[in-house]
GUDO-478372 format. One line per 2 residues: number of its first residue (from 0); for each residue x, y, z of N, C-alpha, C, O. Coordinates in nm, 4 decimals. Last residue first. Example, Ala and Ser with C-alpha at 12.3 -4.5 7.8 and 13.67 -1.06 7.14 Angstrom:
2
1	1.2850:-0.2250:0.7080:1.3670:-0.1060:0.7140:1.2900:0.0030:0.7870:1.3409:0.1138:0.8039 ~ 1.3190:-0.5690:0.7800:1.2300:-0.4500:0.7800:1.3200:-0.3300:0.7800:1.4236:-0.3319:0.8465
//
This chain:
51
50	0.7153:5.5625:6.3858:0.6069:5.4492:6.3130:0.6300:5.3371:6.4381:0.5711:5.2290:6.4358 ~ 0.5975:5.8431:6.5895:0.6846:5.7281:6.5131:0.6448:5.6128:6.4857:0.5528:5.5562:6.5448
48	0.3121:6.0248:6.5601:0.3715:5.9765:6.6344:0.4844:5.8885:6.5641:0.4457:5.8577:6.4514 ~ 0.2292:6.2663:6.3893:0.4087:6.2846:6.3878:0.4445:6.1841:6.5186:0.5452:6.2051:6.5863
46	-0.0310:6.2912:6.1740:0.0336:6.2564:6.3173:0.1965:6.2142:6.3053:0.2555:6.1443:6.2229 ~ -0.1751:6.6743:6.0904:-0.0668:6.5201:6.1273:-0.0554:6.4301:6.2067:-0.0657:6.4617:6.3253
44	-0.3233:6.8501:6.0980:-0.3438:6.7476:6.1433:-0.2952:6.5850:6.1119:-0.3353:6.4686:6.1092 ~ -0.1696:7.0835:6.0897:-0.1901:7.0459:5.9586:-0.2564:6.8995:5.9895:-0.2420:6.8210:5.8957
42	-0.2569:7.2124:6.3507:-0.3871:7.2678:6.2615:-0.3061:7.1603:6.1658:-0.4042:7.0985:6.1244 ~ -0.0673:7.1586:6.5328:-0.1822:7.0923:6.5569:-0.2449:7.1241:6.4257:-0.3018:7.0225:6.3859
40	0.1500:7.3092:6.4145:0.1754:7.1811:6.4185:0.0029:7.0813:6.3882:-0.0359:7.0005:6.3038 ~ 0.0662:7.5520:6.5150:0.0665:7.5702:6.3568:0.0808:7.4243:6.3234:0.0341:7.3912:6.2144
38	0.0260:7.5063:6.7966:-0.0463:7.5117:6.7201:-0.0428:7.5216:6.5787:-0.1472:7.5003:6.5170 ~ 0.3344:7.4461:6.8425:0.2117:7.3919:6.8974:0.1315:7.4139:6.8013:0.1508:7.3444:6.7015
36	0.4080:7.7262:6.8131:0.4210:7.6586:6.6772:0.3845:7.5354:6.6961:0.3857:7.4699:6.5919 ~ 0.2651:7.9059:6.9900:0.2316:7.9142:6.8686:0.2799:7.8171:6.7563:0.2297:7.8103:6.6441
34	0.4005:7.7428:7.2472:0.2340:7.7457:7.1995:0.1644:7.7975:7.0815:0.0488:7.7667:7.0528 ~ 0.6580:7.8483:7.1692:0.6336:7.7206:7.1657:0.5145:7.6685:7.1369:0.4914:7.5849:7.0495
32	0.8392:8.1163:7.0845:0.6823:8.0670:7.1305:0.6648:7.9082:7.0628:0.6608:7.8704:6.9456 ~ 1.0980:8.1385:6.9633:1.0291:8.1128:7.1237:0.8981:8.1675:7.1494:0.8676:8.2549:7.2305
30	0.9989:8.1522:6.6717:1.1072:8.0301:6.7568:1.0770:8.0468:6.9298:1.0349:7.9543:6.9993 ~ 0.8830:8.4353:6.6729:0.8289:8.2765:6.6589:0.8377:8.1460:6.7120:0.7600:8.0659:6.7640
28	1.1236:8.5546:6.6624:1.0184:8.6187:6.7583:0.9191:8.4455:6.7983:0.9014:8.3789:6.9003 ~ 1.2233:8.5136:6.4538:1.2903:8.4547:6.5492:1.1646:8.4547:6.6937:1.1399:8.3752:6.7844
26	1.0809:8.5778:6.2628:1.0837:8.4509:6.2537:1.1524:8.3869:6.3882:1.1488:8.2701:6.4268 ~ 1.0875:8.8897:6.3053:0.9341:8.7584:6.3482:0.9574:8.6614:6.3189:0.8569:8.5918:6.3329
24	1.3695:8.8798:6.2345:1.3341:8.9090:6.3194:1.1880:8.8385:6.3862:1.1791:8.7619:6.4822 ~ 1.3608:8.8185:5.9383:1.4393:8.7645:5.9797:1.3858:8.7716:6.1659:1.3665:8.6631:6.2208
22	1.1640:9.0447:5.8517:1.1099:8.8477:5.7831:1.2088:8.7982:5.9325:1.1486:8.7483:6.0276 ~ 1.3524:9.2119:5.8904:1.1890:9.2249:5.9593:1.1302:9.1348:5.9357:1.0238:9.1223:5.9963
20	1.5700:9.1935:5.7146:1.5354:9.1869:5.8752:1.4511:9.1732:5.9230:1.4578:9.1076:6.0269 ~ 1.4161:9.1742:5.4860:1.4852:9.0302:5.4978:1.5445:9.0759:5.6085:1.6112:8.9787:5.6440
18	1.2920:9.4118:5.4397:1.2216:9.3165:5.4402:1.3329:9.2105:5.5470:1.3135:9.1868:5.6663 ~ 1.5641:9.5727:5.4156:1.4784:9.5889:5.5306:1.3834:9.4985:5.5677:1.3626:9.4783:5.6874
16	1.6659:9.4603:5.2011:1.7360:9.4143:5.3070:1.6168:9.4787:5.4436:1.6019:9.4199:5.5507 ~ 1.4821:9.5550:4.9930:1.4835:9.4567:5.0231:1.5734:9.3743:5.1701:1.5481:9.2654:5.2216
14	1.3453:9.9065:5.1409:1.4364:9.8119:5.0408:1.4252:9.6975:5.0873:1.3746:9.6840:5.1987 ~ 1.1684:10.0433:5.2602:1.2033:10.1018:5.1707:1.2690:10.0197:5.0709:1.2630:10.0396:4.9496
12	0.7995:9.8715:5.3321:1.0099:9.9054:5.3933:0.9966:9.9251:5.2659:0.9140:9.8877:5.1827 ~ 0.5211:9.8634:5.5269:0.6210:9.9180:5.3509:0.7504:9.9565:5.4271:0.7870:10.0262:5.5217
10	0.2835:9.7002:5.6442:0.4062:9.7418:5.6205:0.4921:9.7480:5.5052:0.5228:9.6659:5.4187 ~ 0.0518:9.5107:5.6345:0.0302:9.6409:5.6139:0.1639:9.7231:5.6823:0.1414:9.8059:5.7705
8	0.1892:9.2282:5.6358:0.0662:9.2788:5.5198:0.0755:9.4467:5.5384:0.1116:9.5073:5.4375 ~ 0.2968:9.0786:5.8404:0.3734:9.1820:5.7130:0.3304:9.2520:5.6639:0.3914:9.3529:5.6285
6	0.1269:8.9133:5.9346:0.1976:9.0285:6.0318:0.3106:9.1540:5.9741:0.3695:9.2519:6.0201 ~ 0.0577:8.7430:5.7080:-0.0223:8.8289:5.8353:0.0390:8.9668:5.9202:-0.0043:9.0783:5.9496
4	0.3353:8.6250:5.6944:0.2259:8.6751:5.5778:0.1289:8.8292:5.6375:0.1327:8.9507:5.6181 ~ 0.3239:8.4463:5.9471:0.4095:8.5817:5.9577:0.3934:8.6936:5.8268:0.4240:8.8125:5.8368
2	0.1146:8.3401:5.8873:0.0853:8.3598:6.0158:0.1755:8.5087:6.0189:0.1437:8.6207:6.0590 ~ 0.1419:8.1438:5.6655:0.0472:8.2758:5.6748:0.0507:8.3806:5.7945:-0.0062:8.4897:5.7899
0	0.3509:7.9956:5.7843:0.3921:8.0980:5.6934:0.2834:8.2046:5.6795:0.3083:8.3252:5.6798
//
């Protein structure tokens, strides 16, 4: 979540539906990158092997 936080910060939309494309859009942007959510995985240092 900081990640797309980050990529919002120094943009001004006029209205709330402009936000909630441009939220909607880098979220998709996100979904295919695999090596970025790889890593957002690796950093909470879980382990997500099955019990």
């Amino acid at each position: 979540m900081a990640h797309l936080k980050r990529s919002l910060t120094n943009l001004v939309k006029l209205d709330i539906d402009q936000l909630v494309a441009l939220v909607k859009t880098r979220l998709k942007r996100t979904q295919y990158r695999p090596e970025l959510i790889d890593g957002f995985i690796a950093k909470t240092r879980l382990d997500l092997a099955p019990p």
